[in-house]
N, C-alpha and C positions, 0 to 999 in steps of 0.2 A: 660609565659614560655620562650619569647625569644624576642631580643630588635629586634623594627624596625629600616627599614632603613627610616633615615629621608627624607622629601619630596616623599616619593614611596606612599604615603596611596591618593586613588582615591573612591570619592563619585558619583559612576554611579546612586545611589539611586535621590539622589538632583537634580543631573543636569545628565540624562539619557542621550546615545548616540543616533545620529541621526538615527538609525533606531531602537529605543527603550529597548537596551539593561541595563539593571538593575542592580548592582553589587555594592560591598562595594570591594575594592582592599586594602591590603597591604601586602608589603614585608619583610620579617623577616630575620635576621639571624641567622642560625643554630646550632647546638651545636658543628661541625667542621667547620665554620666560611663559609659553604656556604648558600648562599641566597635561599631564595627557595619566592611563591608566593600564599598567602590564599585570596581564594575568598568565601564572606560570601552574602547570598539572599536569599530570600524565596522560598517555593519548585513553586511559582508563578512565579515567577520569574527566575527558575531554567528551568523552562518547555521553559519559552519563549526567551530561549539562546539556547537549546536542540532543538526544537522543532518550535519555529515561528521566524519571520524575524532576528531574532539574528543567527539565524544558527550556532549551534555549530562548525561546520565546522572551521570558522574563526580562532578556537582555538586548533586544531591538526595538527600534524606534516603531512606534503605529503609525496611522495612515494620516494625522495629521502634525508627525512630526515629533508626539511626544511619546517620551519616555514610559516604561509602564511602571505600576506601583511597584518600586520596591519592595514591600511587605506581601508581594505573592506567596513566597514560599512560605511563611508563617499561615498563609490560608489551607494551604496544601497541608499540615500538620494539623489546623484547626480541624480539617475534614475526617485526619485519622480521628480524632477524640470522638467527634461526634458517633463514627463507628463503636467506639468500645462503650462511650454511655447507653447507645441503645442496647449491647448487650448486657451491663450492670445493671438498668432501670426494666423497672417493671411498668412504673405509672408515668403514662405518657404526659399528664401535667407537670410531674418532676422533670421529666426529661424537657417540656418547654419552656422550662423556667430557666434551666439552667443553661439550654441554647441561648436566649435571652441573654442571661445575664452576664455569657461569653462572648457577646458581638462585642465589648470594646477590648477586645483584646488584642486586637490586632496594633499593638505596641511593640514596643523594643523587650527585647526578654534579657535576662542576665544568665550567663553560665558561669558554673559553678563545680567544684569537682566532689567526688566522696573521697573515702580514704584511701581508696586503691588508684583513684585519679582516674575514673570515668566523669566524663562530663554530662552533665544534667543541666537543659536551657528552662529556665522558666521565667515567666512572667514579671516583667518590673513590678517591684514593688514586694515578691514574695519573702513568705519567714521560712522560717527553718522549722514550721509545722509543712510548710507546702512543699519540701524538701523531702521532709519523711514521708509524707504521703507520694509523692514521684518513683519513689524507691517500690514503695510496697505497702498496700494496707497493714499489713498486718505490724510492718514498724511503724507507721503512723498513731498506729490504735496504742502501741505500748511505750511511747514514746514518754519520758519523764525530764528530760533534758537535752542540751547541745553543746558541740564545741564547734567556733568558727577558729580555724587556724591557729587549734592549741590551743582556746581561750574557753572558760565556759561562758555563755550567752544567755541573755531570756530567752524563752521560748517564739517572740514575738520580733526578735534580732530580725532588720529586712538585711536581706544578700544582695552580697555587690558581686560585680565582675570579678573571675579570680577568686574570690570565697573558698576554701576547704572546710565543707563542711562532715560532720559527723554527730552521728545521733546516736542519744544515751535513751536504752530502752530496759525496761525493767519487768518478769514476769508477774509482777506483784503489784502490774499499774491497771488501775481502774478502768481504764479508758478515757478516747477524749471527753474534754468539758465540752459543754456548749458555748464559752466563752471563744474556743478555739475558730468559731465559725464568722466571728466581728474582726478576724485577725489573718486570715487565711486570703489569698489571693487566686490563686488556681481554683477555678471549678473542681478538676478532679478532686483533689482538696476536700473542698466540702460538699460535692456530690459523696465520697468515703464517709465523711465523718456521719454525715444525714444516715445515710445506711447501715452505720454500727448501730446509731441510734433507734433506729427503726427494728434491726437484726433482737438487739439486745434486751431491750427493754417491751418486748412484743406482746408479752405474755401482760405485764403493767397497762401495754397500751390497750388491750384487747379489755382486761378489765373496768378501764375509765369509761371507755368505749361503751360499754355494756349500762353505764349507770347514767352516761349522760341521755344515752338512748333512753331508757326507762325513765328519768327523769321527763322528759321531750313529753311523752306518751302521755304521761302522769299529769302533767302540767296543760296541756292541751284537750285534755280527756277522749283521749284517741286508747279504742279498748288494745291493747299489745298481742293480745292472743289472733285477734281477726287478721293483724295484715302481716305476720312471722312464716307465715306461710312460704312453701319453697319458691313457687312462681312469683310471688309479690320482692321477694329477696333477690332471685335471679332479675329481675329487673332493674335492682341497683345496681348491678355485677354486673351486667349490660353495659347500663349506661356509664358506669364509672373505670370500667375495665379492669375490674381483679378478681381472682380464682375463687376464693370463697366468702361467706360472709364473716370470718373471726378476720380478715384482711380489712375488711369495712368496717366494722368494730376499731382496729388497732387504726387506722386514718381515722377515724372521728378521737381517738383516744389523745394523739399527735398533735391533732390541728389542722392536718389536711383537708377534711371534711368536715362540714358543720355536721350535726344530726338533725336538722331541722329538715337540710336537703332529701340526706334519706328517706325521715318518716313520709315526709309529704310526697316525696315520690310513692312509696310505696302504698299512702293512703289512694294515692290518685288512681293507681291501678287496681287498687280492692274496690275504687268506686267506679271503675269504669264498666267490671266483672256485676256488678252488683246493680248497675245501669241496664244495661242490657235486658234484664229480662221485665223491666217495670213497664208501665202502660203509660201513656203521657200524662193521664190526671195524678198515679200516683207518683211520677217523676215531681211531678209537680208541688206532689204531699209530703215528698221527701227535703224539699228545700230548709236551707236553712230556717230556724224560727224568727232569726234577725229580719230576712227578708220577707218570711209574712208578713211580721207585723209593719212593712214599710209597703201599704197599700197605695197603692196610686188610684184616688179617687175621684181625678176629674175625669168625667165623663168624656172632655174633648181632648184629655191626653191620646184619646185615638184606636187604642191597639185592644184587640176582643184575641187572648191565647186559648187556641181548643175551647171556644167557646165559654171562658173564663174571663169576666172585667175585673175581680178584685185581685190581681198579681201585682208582684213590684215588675214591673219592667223599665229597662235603660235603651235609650238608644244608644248605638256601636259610633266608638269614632272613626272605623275605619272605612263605613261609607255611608255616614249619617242619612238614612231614609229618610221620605217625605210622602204624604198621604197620594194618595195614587202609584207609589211604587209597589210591584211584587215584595211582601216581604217574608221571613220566616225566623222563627223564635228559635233561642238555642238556651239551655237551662244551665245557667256557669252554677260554681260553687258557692252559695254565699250569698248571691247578690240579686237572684229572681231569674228573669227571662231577657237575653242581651237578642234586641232587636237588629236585626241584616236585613238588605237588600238578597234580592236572592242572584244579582246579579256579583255579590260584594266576592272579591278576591281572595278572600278569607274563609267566606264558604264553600268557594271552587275546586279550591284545595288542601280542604280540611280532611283529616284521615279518616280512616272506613270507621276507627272503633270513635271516635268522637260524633261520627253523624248520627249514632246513638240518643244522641243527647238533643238532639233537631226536633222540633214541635211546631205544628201550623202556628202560622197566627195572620190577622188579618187586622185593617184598618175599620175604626167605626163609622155608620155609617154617617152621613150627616156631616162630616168633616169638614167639607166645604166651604161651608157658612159659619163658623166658627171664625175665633181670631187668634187661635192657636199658632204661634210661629214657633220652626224649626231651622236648623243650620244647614245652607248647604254651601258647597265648596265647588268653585268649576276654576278651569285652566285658560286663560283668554291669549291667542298667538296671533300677532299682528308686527305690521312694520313697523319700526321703532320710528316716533317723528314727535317732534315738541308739540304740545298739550295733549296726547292720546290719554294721559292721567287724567285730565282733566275733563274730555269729553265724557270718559265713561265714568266719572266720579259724579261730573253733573247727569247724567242717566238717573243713577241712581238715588239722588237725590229729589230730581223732577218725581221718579218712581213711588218715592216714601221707602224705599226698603234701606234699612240702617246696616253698613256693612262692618262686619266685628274686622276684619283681617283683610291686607294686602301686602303681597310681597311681590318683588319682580326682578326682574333679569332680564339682560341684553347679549346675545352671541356674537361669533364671529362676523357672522351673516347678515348683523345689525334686525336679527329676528327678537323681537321684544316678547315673553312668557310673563304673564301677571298669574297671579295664584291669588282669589279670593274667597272671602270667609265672610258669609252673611245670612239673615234670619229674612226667611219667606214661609207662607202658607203653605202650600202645596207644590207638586210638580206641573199643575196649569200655570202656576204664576214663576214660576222659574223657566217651562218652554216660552212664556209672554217677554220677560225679561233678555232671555237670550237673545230670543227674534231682534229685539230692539239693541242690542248691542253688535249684534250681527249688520247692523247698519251704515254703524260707525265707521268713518273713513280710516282704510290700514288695515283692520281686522280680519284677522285669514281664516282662523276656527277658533270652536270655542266646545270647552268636552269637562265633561262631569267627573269628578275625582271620585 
């Protein structure tokens, strides 16, 4: 009754889409020369577009008129893979790498048949390593050559539409290269090949493993015997999620793992064990020798720890103290005594075995009268109106107080947020300063970061 349009006619019967949808397509043109599109199937196959993984849905307009992505059903196949990677992968940073590295896949795929003339859809752009690996690991892994449609091919031949391909596989072959993985286009692909490699060479990687580790140890002079312990090891296995430690060995062997990650985790937990039973002076006796020797010897730097002036202490940037605040000392690695608010958000919800590591400390007295400045940081919210920069810059300035930082923002609400960064005395002169900005016309609050 009416001529096609050429190339528009699609055989879903033959080569079904990847979540089994069924269909004979083609396009006609009409008796006023527009196109229109007949779809012919059985009422089997009608159901299972209507009714099962085909979801008709794919094929109705939404609520504002458009179309929906065509490439749904390639999402519905992407969802199957993801199922079988999580039953292949053991380490869940593989598995989110390679989810990662399969969001753009959502392309056009090419099918292709083997030699019995099954068809097999995969990924624009794939070789006929990602062929063999579709088929089956195990011909993947022993794959030494291919024929495209009678012909022999590189190994790296990308497949087109129609392709018969066939793979030449040899018991005598080594296994994939690592070359195969700059070349390969499917995930599954080289999620398999990762995994020969891993599989295969386990025993290699466990050994590498083992030297870089001792190396690590050796070179940091971290004693190896104190932190091999089971519980300092289950700690890694923990945090990194593998069954034993020759697994952690063969990922540092790999490249998966640094070994620096390891040691230091597992020193951190020999010294947390090792923390616990000390007294705060000798906490204190235990610091690094770096940090003694980096005495903080002005008297008006402020801070008396358990009753100790000659420590190194820092103040925290995460809620720079000031003399009149509650404070308390916390003894880091390395670096002396890191000074907090005891109000700071950091101590609030710091973990039970860390507050181990917590030490009085106290401000000296006399501070007052001193001309020691400190940084503090406050939030100022006000209506947004032309010169409020200016008012409160000139505060500041009438004040003497030199401000290192300002940043700001405007909302929907035309609510204005300024975030400033400046050196004062004390917290008398930071509540003096507030008061006087709380003056200022516009200003709604104003709160201490």
């Amino acid at each position: 009754m009416y001529k096609p349009i050429p190339g528009r006619f699609k055989d879903y019967i033959a080569m079904p889409k990847a979540n089994n949808y069924q269909s004979l397509h083609t396009s006609l043109i009409g008796p006023n020369g527009t196109p229109f599109e007949i779809q012919i199937r059985t009422y089997d196959m009608h159901r299972t577009a209507e009714f099962g993984i085909a979801a008709h849905w794919k094929y109705k307009e939404t609520s504002d008129g458009r179309h929906p992505d065509e490439n749904e059903e390639e999402k519905l196949s992407w969802l199957r893979r993801i199922l079988e990677w999580q039953k292949n992968l053991s380490d869940n940073k593989e598995f989110m790498s390679l989810l990662k590295s399969d969001l753009n896949l959502f392309s056009d795929f090419v099918y292709c048949f083997t030699p019995t003339g099954d068809v097999k859809n995969l990924p624009s752009g794939s070789t006929t390593v990602d062929f063999a690996y579709a088929i089956h690991s195990a011909v993947g892994n022993r794959m030494v050559g291919a024929r495209v449609n009678g012909k022999l091919v590189n190994i790296d031949y990308v497949i087109q539409n129609g392709d018969r391909v066939e793979i030449i596989t040899s018991q005598n072959s080594h296994g994939p290269s690592r070359d195969w993985l700059k070349i390969v286009k499917s995930t599954q692909a080289r999620s398999k090949i990762n995994q020969w490699f891993k599989n295969e060479l386990k025993e290699d990687n466990i050994a590498r493993g083992k030297i870089q580790f001792a190396e690590y140890c050796k070179a940091h002079a971290i004693k190896q015997e104190e932190i091999m312990k089971p519980v300092y090891q289950q700690a890694v296995m923990d945090k990194y999620h593998f069954r034993d430690f020759d697994a952690v060995y063969a990922a540092i062997g790999h490249g998966g793992l640094k070994e620096g990650q390891v040691v230091n985790r597992m020193v951190e937990r020999y010294e947390l064990d090792h923390m616990k039973h000390l007294s705060d002076e000798e906490a204190l006796a235990s610091m690094d020798e770096t940090a003694r020797k980096n005495v903080f010897h002005k008297s008006e730097g402020g801070i008396v720890v358990k009753g100790i002036t000659d420590v190194s202490v820092h103040f925290s940037k995460c809620c720079n103290p000031l003399p009149g605040d509650e404070i308390v000392g916390y003894v880091t690695r390395g670096r002396g005594v890191s000074i907090h608010r005891t109000d700071c958000i950091n101590i609030m919800n710091m973990a039970e075995y860390d507050r181990e590591r917590l030490i009085e400390a106290e401000w000296q007295k006399g501070l007052e009268d001193t001309n020691e400045e400190y940084v503090a940081d406050i939030n100022i919210f006000a209506n947004n109106r032309n010169g409020l920069l200016v008012d409160i810059s000139r505060l500041f300035t009438e004040s003497n107080i030199g401000i290192i930082g300002i940043n700001s923002r405007v909302n929907k609400q035309n609510i204005a947020t300024l975030y400033l960064s400046f050196n004062i005395h004390s917290t008398a002169d930071l509540d003096n300063i507030i008061q006087k900005l709380r003056a200022i016309p516009g200003v709604l609050d104003i709160e201490r970061t």
